[in-house]
N, C-alpha and C positions, 0 to 999 in steps of 0.2 A: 739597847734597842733590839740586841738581836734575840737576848735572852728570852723576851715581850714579844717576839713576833711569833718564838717557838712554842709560845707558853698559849698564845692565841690559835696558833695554828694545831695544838692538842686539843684543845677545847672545840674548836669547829671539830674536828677527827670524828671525837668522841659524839659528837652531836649529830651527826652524821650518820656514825654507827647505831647509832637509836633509834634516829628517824627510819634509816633503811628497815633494823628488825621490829618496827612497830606497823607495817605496812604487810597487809594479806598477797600482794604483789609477790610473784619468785616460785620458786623450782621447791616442793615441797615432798616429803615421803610418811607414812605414815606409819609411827611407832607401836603405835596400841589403840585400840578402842574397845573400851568398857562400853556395855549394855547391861545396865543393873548390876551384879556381880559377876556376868557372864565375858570372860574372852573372848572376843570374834575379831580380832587383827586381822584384816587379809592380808597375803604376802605381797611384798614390793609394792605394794599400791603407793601412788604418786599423783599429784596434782601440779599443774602447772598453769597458773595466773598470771596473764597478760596484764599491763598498764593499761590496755583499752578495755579492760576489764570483759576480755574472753577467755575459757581457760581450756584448757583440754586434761585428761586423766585416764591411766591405765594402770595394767598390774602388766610390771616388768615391762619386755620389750614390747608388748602390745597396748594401744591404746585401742578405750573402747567407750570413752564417753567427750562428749563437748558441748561448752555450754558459754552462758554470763555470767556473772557474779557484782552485788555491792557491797559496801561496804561503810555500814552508818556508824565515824566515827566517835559521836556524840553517845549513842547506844551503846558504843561497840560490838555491834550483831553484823555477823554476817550472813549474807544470803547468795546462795549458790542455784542455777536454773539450767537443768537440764536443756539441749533439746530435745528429749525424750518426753518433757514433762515436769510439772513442779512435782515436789513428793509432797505437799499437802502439812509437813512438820511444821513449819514456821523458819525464822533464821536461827544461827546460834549464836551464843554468849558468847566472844572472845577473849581470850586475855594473851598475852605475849609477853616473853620470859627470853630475852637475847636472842636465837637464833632458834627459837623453840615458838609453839601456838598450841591453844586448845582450846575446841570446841565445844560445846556441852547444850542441850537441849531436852524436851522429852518426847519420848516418841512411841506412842501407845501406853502410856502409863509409865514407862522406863524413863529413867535418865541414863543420856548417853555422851560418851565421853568421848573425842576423838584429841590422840595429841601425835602432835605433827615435828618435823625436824627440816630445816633447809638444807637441802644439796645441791651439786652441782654434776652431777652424772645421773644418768637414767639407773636405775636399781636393776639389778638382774636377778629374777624366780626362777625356782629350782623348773616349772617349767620350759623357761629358757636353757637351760644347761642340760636338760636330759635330751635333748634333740641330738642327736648322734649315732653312731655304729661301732656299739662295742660289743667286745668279745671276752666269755668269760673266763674269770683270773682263778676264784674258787669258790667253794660252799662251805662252811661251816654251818654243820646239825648239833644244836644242843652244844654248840663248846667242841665240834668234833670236826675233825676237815674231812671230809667225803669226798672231795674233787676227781680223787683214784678212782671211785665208783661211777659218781655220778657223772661224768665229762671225761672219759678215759683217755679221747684221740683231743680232745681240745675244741671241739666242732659247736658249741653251738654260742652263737652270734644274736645281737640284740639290735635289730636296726629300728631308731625311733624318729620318723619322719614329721616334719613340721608339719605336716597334713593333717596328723594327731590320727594319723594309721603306722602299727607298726610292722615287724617282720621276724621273725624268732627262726634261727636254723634251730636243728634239732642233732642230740648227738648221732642219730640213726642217718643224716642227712633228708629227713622231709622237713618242711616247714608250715611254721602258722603263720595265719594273718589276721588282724583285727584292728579294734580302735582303742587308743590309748586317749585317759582323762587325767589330770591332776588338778586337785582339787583345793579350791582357794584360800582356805586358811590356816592347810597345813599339806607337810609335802609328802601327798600321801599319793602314790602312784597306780592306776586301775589299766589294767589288762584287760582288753574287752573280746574274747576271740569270735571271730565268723562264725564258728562251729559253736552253736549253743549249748551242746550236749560239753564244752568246756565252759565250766566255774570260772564268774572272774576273780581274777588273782590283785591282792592287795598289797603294796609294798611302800613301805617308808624310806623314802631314798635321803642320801646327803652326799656330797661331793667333797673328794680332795684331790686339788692341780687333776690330772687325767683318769682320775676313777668315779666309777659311781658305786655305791655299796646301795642295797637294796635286801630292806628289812621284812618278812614276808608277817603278814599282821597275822595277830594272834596264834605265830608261829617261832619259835629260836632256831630262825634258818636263816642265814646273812648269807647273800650271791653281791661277790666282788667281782665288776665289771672295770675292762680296762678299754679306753678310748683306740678304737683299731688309723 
């Protein structure tokens, strides 16, 4: 009897486990989205569907969109509604795959792929993680460490305010000021300074525990920053 009760009580489990992953319901993050053969993932982007079918959606710690959604399980099309606005697309084809979803519709002649993953934490963008005040560690030119040269006394500091203005000491001790962008579907970091007669500066950043390394575009110059 007890055997049969464990054997019954598997089968609900597993039935359970299905119904839950076949449901647009739940904390969602988005892996990849195809446009024709084109890449355009943005980073951390997440969605979060409510049972009363409201959802809200951001990239990283920011949310920036809120809406409704249904969900014609018959069809299997889902339809997601801004309050900003309908986008005019139609709904999309669903299919669901365990703890996996994927979108697909077309959209101006494209077909577009969106495929989704369920979590259970808010994701964090290299956005989120470059807000800080660090100071730099070294420079490598071309494969060469310049830091002797370039940063002789240690002095210059990167402070990067959630305000999305930053703060640059300088090795001479003046500083700059501007607006800092990073931009959404790769982490690619813009220096914007007040003084226009300064270029803005382009850097591809990645993090490790308390550093940021910051890759300067279309340049072999890596500045290794350490969290002050």
């Amino acid at each position: 009897m007890k055997i049969r009760f464990l054997i019954l009580l598997g089968s609900f489990m597993i039935i359970l486990s299905s119904m839950t992953a076949q449901t647009v319901a739940g904390f969602w993050m988005v892996d990849q989205v195809m446009v024709g053969e084109r890449n355009l993932t943005p980073m951390a982007k997440w969605f979060k569907y409510e049972t009363n079918n409201t959802y809200t959606a951001g990239n990283g710690w920011t949310q920036n969109d809120i809406g409704s959604w249904e969900y014609d399980e018959v069809k299997k099309e889902f339809s997601p509604e801004s309050t900003n606005g309908k986008d005019g697309y139609g709904p999309f084809k669903v299919l669901f795959s365990d703890n996996k979803m994927m979108w697909k519709r077309m959209e101006d002649g494209m077909e577009v792929t969106v495929y989704l993953s369920r979590i259970s934490e808010m994701p964090k963008s290299p956005k989120d993680m470059v807000a800080g005040n660090w100071g730099l560690l070294s420079v490598v030119e071309n494969g060469t460490d310049i830091t002797p040269t370039f940063d002789a006394d240690h002095k210059i500091e990167l402070l990067v305010r959630w305000t999305e203005t930053f703060r640059r000491t300088n090795p001479d001790d003046s500083q700059s000021f501007g607006y800092w962008h990073m931009d959404a579907h790769e982490p690619a970091f813009h220096l914007i300074d007040f003084n226009r007669d300064i270029a803005i500066k382009v850097f591809y950043v990645s993090f490790k525990d308390d550093l940021l390394v910051m890759k300067e575009k279309d340049k072999d110059t890596v500045f290794t920053f350490k969290k002050k």
